[in-house]
C-alpha positions as CSV (number, residue, x, y, z in Angstrom):
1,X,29.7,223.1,46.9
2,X,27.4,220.7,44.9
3,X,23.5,220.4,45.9
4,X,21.1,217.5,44.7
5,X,18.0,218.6,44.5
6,X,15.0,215.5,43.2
7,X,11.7,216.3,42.4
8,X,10.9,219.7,40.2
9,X,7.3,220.4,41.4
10,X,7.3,224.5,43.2
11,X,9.4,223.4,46.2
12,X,12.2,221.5,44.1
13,X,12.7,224.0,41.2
14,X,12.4,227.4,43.2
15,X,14.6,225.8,45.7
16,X,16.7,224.7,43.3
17,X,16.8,228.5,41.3
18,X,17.5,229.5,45.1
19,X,20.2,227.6,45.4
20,X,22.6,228.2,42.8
21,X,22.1,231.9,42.6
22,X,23.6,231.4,45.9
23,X,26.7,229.8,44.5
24,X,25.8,226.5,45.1
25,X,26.4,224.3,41.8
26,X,22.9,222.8,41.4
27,X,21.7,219.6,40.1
28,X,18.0,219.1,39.3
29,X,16.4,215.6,38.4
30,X,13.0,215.2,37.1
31,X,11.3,212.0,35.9
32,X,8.1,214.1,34.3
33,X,7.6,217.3,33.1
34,X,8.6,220.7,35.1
35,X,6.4,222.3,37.4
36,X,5.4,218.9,38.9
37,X,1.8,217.8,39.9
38,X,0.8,222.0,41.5
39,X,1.7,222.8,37.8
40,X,0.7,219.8,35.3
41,X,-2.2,217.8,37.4
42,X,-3.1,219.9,40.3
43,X,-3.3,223.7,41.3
44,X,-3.0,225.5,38.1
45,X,-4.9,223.5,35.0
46,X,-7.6,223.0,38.2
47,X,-7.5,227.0,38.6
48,X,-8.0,227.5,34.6
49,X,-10.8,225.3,34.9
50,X,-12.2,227.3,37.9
51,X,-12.0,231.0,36.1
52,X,-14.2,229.2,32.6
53,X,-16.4,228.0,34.9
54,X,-16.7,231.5,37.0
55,X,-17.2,233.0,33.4
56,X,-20.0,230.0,32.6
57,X,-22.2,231.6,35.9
58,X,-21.6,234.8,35.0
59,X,-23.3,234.6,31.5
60,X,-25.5,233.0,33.9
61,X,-26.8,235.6,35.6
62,X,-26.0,238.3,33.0
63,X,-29.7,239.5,33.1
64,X,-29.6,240.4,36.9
65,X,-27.1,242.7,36.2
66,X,-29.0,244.2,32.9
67,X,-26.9,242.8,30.2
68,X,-28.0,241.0,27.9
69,X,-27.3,237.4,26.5
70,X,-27.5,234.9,24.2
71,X,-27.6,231.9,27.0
72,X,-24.0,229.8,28.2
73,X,-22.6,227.1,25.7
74,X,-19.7,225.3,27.1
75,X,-17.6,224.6,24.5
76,X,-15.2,222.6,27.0
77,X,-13.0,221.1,23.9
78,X,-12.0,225.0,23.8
79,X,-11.5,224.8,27.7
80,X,-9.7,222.1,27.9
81,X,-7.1,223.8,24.9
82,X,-6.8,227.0,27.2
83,X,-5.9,224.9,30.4
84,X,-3.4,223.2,28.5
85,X,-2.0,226.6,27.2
86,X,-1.5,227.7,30.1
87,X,0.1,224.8,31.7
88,X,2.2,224.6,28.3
89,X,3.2,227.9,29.6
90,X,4.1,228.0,32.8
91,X,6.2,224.9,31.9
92,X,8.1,226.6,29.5
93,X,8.9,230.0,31.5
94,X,9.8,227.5,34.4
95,X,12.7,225.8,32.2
96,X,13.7,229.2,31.3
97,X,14.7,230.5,34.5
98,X,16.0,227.6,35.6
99,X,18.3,227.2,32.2
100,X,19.0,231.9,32.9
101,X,20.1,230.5,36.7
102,X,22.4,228.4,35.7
103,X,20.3,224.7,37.2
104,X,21.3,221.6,35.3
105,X,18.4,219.7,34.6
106,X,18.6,216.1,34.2
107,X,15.4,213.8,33.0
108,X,15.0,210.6,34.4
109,X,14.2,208.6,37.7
110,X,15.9,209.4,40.5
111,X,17.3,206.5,42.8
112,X,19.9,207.1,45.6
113,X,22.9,204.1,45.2
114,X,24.1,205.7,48.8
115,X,24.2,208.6,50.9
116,X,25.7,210.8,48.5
117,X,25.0,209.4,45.4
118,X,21.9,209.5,43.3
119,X,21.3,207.5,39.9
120,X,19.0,209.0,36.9
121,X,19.0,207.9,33.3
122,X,21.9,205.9,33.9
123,X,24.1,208.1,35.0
124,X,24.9,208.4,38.5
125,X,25.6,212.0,40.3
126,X,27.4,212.9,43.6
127,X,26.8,215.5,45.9
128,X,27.3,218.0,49.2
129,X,23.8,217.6,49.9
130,X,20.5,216.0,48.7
131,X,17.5,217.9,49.1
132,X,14.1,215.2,48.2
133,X,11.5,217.2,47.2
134,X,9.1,214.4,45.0
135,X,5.9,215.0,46.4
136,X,3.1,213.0,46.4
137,X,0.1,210.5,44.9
138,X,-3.0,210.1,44.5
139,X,-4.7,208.1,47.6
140,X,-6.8,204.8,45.5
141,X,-8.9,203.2,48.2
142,X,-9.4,199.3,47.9
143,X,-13.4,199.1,46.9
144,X,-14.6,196.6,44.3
145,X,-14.5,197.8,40.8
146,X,-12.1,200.7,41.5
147,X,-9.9,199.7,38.5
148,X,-13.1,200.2,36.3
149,X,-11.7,202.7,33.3
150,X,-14.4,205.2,33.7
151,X,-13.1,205.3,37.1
152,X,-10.6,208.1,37.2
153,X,-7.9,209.9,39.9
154,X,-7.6,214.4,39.2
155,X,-5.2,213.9,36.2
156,X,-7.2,211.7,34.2
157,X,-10.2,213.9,35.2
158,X,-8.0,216.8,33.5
159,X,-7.2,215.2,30.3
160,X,-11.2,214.2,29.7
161,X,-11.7,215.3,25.8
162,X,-15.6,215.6,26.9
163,X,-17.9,216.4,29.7
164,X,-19.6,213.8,31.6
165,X,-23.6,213.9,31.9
166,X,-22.9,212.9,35.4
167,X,-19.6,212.8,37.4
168,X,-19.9,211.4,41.2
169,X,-17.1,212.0,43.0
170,X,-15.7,210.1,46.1
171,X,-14.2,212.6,48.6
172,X,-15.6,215.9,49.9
173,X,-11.8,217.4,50.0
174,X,-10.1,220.0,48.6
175,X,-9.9,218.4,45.4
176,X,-13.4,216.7,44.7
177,X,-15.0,220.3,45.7
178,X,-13.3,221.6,43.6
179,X,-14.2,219.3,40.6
180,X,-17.2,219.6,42.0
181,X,-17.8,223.1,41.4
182,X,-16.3,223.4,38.3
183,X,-18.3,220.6,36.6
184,X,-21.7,221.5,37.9
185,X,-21.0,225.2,36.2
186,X,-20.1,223.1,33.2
187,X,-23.5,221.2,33.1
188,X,-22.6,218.5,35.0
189,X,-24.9,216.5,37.3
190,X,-22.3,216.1,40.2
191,X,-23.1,213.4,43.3
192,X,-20.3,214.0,45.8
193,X,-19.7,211.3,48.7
194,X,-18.0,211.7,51.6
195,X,-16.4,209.8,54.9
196,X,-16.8,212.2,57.7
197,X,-19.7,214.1,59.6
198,X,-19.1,217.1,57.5
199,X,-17.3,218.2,53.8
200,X,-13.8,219.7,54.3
201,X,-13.0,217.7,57.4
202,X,-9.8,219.9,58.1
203,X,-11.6,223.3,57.9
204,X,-13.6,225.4,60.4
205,X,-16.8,223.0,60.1
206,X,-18.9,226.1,60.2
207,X,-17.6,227.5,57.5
208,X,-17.1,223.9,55.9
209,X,-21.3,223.6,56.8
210,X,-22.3,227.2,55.2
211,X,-19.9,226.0,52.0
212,X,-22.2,222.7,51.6
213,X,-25.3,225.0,51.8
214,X,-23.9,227.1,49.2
215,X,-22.9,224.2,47.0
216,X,-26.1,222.4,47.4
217,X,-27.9,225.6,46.2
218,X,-26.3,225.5,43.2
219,X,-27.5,222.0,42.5
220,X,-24.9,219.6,43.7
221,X,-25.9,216.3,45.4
222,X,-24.1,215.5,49.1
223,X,-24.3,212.1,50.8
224,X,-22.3,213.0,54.3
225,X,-21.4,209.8,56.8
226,X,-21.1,207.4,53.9
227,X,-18.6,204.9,52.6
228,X,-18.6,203.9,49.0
229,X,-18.7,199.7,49.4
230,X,-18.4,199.3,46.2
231,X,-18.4,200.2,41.7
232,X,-20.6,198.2,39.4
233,X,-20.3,198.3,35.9
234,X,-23.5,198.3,33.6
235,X,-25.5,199.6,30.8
236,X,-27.7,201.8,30.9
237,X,-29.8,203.2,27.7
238,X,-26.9,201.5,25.4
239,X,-24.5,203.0,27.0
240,X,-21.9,202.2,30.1
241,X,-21.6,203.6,33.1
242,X,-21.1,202.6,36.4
243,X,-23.3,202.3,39.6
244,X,-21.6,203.8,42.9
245,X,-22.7,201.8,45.9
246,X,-22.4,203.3,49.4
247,X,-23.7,202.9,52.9
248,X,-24.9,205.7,55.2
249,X,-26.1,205.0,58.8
250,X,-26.9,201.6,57.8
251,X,-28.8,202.1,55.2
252,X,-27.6,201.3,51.5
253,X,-27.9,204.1,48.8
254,X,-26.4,204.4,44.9
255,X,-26.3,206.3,42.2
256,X,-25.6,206.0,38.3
257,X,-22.4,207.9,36.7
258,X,-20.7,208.3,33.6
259,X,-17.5,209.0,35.3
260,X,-16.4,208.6,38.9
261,X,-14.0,210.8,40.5
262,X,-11.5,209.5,43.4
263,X,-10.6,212.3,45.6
264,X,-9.4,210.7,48.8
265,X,-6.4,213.1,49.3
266,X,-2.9,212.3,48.0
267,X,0.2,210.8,50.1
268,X,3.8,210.7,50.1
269,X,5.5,208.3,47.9
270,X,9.7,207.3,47.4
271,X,9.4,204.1,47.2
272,X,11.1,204.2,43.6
273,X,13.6,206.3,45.2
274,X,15.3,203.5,47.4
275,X,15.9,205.7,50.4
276,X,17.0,202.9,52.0
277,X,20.6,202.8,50.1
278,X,21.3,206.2,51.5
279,X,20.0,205.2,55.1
280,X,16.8,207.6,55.1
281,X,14.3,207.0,57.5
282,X,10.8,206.3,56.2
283,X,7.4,206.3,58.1
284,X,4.2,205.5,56.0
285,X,5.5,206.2,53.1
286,X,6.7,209.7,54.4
287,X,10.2,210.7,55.0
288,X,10.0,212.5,58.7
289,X,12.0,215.5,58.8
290,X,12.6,218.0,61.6
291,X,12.0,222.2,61.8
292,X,15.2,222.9,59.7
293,X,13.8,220.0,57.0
294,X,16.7,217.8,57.9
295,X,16.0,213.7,57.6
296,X,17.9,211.2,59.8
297,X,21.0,212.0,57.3
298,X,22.5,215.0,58.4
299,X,23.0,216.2,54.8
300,X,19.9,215.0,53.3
301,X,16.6,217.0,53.5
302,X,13.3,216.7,52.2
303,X,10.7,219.4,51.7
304,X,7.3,219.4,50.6
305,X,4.5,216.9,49.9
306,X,7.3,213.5,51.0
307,X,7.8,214.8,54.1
308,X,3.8,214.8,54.7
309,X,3.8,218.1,56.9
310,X,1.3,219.9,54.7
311,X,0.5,218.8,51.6
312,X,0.7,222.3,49.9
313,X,2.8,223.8,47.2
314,X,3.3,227.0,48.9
315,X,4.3,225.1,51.5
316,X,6.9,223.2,49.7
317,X,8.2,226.8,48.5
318,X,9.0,227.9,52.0
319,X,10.1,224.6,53.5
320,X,12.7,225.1,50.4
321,X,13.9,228.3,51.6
322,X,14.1,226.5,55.2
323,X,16.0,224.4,54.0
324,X,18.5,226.5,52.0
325,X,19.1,228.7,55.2
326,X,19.5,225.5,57.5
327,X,22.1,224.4,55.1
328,X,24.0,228.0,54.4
329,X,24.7,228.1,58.6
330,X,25.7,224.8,58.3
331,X,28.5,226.2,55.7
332,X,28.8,229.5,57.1
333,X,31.5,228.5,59.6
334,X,34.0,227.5,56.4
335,X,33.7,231.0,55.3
336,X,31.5,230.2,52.1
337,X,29.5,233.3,50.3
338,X,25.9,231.4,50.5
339,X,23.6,234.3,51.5
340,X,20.2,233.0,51.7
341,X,17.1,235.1,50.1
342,X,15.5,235.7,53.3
343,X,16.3,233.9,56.5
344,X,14.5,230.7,56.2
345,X,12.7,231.4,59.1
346,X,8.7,232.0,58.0
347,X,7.0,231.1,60.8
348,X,5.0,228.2,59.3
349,X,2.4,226.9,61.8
350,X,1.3,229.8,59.8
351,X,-0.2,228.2,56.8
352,X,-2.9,229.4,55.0
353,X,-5.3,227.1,52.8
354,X,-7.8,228.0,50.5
355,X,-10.7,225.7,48.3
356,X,-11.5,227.5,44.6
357,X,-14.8,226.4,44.7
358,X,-17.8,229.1,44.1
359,X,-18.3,230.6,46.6
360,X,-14.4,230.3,47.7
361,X,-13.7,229.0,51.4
362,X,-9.8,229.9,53.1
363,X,-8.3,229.1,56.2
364,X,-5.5,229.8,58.3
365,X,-4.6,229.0,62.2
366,X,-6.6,227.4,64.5
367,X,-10.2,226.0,63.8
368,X,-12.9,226.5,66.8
369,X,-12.4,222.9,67.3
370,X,-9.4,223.0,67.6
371,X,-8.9,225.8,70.2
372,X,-11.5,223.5,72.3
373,X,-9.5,220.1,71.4
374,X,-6.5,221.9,73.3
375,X,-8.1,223.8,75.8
376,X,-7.0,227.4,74.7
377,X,-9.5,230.9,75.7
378,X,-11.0,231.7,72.7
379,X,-13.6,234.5,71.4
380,X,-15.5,234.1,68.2
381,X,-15.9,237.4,65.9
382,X,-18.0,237.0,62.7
383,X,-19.5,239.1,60.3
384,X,-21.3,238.5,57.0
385,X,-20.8,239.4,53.0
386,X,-24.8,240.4,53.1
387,X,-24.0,243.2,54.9
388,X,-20.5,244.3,52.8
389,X,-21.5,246.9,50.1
390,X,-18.6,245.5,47.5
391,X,-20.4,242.1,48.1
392,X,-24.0,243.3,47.3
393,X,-22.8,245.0,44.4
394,X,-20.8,242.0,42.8
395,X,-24.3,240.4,43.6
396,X,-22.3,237.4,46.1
397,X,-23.6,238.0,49.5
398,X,-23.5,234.1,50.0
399,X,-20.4,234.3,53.0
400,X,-19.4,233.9,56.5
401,X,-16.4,235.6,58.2
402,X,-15.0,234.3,61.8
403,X,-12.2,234.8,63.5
404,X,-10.9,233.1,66.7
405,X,-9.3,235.8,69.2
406,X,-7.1,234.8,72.2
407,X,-9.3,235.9,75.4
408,X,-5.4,236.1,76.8
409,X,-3.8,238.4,74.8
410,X,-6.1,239.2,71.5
411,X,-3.8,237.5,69.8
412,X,-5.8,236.4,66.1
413,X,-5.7,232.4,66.1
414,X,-7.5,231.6,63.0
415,X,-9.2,233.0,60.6
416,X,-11.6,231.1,58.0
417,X,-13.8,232.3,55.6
418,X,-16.2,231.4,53.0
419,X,-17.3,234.2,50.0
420,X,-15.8,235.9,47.1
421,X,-12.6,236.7,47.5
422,X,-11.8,234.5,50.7
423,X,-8.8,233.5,49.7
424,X,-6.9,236.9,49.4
425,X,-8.8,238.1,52.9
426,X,-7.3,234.8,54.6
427,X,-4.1,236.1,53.5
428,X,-4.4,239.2,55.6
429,X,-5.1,237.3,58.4
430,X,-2.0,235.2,57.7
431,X,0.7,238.6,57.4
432,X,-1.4,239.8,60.7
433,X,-0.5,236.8,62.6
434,X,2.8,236.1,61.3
435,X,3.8,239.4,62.6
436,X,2.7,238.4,65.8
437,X,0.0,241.3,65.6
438,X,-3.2,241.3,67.5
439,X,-7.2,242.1,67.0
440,X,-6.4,245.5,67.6
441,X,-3.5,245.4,64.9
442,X,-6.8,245.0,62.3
443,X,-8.9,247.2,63.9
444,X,-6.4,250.0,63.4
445,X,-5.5,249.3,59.7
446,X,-7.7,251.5,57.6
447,X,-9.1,249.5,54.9
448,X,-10.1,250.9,51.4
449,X,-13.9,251.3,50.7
450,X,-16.3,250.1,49.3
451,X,-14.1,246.3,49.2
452,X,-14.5,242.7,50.3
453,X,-11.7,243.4,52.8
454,X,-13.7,244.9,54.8
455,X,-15.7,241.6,55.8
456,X,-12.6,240.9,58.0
457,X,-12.8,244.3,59.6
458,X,-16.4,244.5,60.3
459,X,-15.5,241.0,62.0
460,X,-12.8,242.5,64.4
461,X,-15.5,245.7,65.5
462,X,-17.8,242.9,65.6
C-alpha cells in the first residue's frame, strides 16, 4: 500500500515516519528544506532567539540576585550562528530518522496531474493515498510601500546579520510579540501596532491585557485600535528608514523605523499544487477537511496549517496521527497489518497555545468570552504568581492564573495563563481536560512544593 505524503514541515514528516513503520511504503516530497516553516522560519530559530534573550535580562538583573556583572553585550552575530546551529540540527536528525524509517524523500515541487498522481522534479509518482500537509504563508496586507526592502515578513526578520535601532512591527499576534520581546531584550526600540481592541485577539483578553502591561513595562511601545494606512520611505540623519503611518480613532499617528516587521498571521496556500487536477475542494485558499482529515476525495487528506483548522505544529502532529488511523480502518477490512501508534483519536478541541514572550502567556479551552458568546454557566477561579513562593524566589511574580469551571458539572473549560512557566502549567490543564477530569480532579492531585505548578492549584482552592 503506497502513501503520498506533500509537505515535510512536523505534521508531514512524523506522519510520514508514522506511516511506513506501519508498513505503508511512504513517499515524501519537499520543495525546501526538512522540518518546514515550525523548524526553519518559525517555532524553533524564534525559540533560540527567545532563551539569548531570557539570558540578556538575566545579566540584567544579576545584581538583584547578588551576583555580580560586568553589564549585557549582545553580540547577536553570535546569536544568530547559534540559531542557525540549532536549526542546522534539528534538520539533520530529522533526515536521519526519516532515511533509519525507511521514507523516500524526494526534492522538488509538488503538483497533483490527477487524483492519484502527483508530479515533483519531473518525475511523476502514483499512490493509495495522498496525504497534503504544505502548510501555510505569510499574510502581506495591501498598504502603500509594503514592498519597501526594509520591510520584512518572520523569515527575513530571522536571517537579519544585524540588530535594528528600532524595529515596528505590524501585528500584536503570536508572532510580532514574540519578536517583540525578543528584540526589546536585545536593545531594540520596538513600536508594535495592532487591529483589534486588545493584543492577542484569540486569547483570554484578561490575560491578553495583563501581558500588554507587562510588556509595556519592559519598554515596548503599543498603539491598540489602529490601522497602518501606509510606509514612507526617507532619510533620516544619512541614513534610510521608513516612516509607519497609522490611524487610531481618527486621529493620525507615525513613527520612524529601521526595519518593519509584518506579523498579520499566516494562511493556507496550494495554489502551486493544482488541487484542482485531482478534484480537491478549495475554500479561501484552504483545503476543508472533515474530523477524520478527509477532503472531498475520499483518499486524499490534508493535515495541518492547509486545512486552516489551527494553525499550529502540534496540531499538524496529531491531525497526522488522525489521519493515519482514519486511513488504517479504512484498510483494516482487507486484512492489512497497519496498526496505528495510538488510535488517532486525541480529542482536539483540546488545543493548547502558548506565546514565548517574557513573561510567557498559554491557553487552552474556552476563553471567558467565549463561554458568554455561547451562553454556557461558567465560574472564574484565579490566583496570582505574587503569592507562589517558587515565583518570588525566581524573582517573576509578574502573572495571572484563571480558570473557567462549568457551574454544571465542574468540568475545567479553559485555562489561560500569563507568568513563567505558563506554558508547561497550561499543559496540565490540557491532560486534565482531555481526560474528561473535573476541578476536583486538580484539587486532589498533590503538587510538588515549593513550584510554579502550584499557581494552578492555588486557583482551583481559590
Amino acid at each position: 500500500m503506497k502513501l503520498l505524503i506533500i509537505g515535510a514541515g512536523p505534521g508531514g514528516y512524523e506522519t510520514a515516519i508514522s506511516a511506513s513503520r506501519m508498513g505503508f511504503e511512504t513517499i515524501l516530497i519537499e520543495s525546501g528544506n526538512l522540518g518546514g516553516t515550525c523548524l526553519n522560519a518559525g517555532c524553533i530559530p524564534t525559540k533560540a532567539y527567545c532563551r539569548s534573550a531570557e539570558i540578556a535580562e538575566e545579566v540584567r538583573i544579576s545584581r538583584s540576585f547578588g551576583i555580580g556583572s560586568g553589564g549585557c553585550t549582545v553580540d547577536f552575530p553570535a546569536v544568530k550562528a547559534r540559531k542557525d546551529g540549532i536549526v542546522e540540527s534539528l534538520r539533520a536528525g530529522i533526515g536521519t530518522l526519516l532515511e533509519q524509517s525507511g521514507v523516500q524523500v524526494v526534492h522538488g515541487r509538488a503538483e497533483f496531474r490527477d487524483a492519484r498522481t502527483v508530479s515533483a522534479d519531473g518525475v511523476e509518482y502514483t499512490a493509495d493515498y495522498v496525504i497534503i500537509a504544505t502548510g501555510s504563508v505569510p499574510v502581506m496586507p495591501d498598504i502603500p510601500g509594503i514592498t519597501l526592502p526594509q520591510v520584512l515578513d518572520s523569515t527575513s526578520l530571522l536571517e537579519l546579520e544585524s540588530l535594528p535601532g528600532r524595529l515596528c512591527i505590524i501585528g500584536g499576534g503570536v508572532i510580532g510579540l514574540e519578536f517583540a520581546s525578543v528584540f526589546r531584550s536585545f536593545g531594540c526600540e520596538v513600536t508594535v501596532i495592532e487591529f483589534c481592541r486588545e493584543i492577542l485577539p484569540r486569547f483570554d483578553q484578561d490575560i491578553a491585557r495583563r501581558l500588554r502591561q507587562s510588556l509595556t513595562k519592559r519598554g515596548i511601545r503599543f498603539s491598540l485600535q489602529s490601522s497602518v494606512t501606509s510606509l514612507e520611505s526617507v532619510r533620516e540623519d544619512g541614513r534610510d528608514c521608513v516612516k509607519v503611518h497609522w490611524t487610531r480613532k481618527g486621529a493620525g499617528e507615525s513613527c520612524f523605523a529601521d526595519k518593519v516587521l509584518v506579523a498579520v498571521g499566516r494562511r493556507p496556500d496550494c495554489r502551486l499544487l493544482n488541487p484542482q487536477a485531482a478534484g480537491v475542494k478549495v475554500e479561501k485558499g484552504a483545503v476543508p477537511v472533515g474530523e477524520d482529515m478527509r477532503t472531498n476525495v475520499p483518499w486524499i487528506f490534508a493535515i495541518g496549517d492547509i486545512n486552516g483548522r489551527q494553525l499550529l505544529a502540534h496540531a499538524a502532529v496529531f491531525q497526522g496521527k488522525r489521519a493515519l488511523a482514519t486511513i488504517a480502518r479504512d484498510l483494516s477490512p482487507a486484512g492489512q497489518n497497519t496498526v496505528c501508534p495510538g488510535d488517532g483519536q486525541a480529542d482536539l478541541s483540546v488545543m493548547p497555545s502558548a506565546v514565548f514572550t517574557m513573561p510567557e502567556a498559554a491557553s487552552v479551552g474556552l476563553t471567558e468570552e467565549e463561554c458568554r458568546e455561547r451562553n454556557v454557566g461558567y465560574k472564574v477561579f484565579r490566583s496570582f504568581f505574587r503569592a507562589n513562593g517558587k515565583a518570588v524566589c525566581l524573582g517573576d511574580t509578574e502573572g495571572l492564573c484563571k480558570m473557567l469551571v462549568s457551574t454544571e458539572d465542574g468540568a475545567i473549560l479553559g485555562c489561560h495563563i500569563t507568568g513563567p512557566g505558563a506554558a508547561g502549567m497550561v499543559q496540565e490543564a490540557a491532560a486534565l481536560m482531555s481526560a474528561h477530569a473535573g476541578l476536583d480532579a486538580l484539587r486532589n492531585t498533590v503538587h510538588i512544593h515549593p513550584t510554579l505548578g502550584e499557581v494552578l492549584l492555588a486557583a482551583a482552592d481559590a
